[in-house]
Each structure stands twice: as structure tokens, then as C-alpha cells.
C-alpha positions in Angstrom: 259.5 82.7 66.7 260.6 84.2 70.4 257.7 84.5 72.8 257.8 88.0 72.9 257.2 88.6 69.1 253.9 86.2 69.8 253.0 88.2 72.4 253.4 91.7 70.4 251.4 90.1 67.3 248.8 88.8 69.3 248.5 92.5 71.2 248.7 94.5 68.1 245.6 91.9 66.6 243.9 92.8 70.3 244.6 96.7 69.8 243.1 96.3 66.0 239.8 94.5 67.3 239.8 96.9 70.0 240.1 99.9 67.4 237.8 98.5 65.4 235.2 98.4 68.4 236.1 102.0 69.3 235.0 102.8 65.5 231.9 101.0 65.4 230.6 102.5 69.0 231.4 106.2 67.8 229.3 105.5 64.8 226.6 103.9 67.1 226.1 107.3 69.1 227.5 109.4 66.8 230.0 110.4 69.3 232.8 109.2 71.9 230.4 106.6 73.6 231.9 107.9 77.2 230.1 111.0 76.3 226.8 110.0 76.2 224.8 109.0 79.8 224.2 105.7 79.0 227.2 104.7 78.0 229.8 103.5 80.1 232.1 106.2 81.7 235.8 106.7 80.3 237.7 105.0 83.1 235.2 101.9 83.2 235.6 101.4 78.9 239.8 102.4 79.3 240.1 99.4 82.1 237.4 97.1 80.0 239.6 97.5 76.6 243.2 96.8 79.1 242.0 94.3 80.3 241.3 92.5 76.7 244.0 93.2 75.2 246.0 92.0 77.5 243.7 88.9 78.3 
């Protein structure tokens, strides 16, 4: 397998954990969890989800 076919299986497995994530917090608050004031803001949960999937 060429290193780059790793590296685009192992991100789409990070984007599916990461969607799976997204699905479980907008059933948590019942809404984008950005939206909500205790939640953490759009940019700060964008750069946190990045950051794993490229980690």
C-alpha cells in the first residue's frame, strides 16, 4: 500500500469518528452545539476537529 492511500484511509476513519461526534453533540443540545452558550464557539470546535483528524 503507498503512504498516501494510509494516510487517506486513516483521515476518512478520523472524518467518520469526527462525524459521528458532530451527530451525537447535535442530539445532546438538540441543536448545532456552537449555538448554544455553553458550548464551545464555531471556530474553537472547527480547529479542535482539524486538529484530530489530522493528528
Amino acid at each position: 500500500m503507498l503512504w498516501w492511500t494510509a494516510a487517506l484511509w486513516g483521515l476518512a476513519g478520523a472524518a467518520a469518528v469526527e462525524g459521528l461526534d458532530l451527530h451525537q453533540a447535535i442530539h445532546r443540545v438538540k441543536d448545532f452545539s456552537w449555538r448554544k452558550e455553553s458550548e464551545a464557539r464555531f471556530p474553537a470546535y472547527l480547529t479542535s476537529v482539524i486538529r484530530r483528524a489530522i493528528r
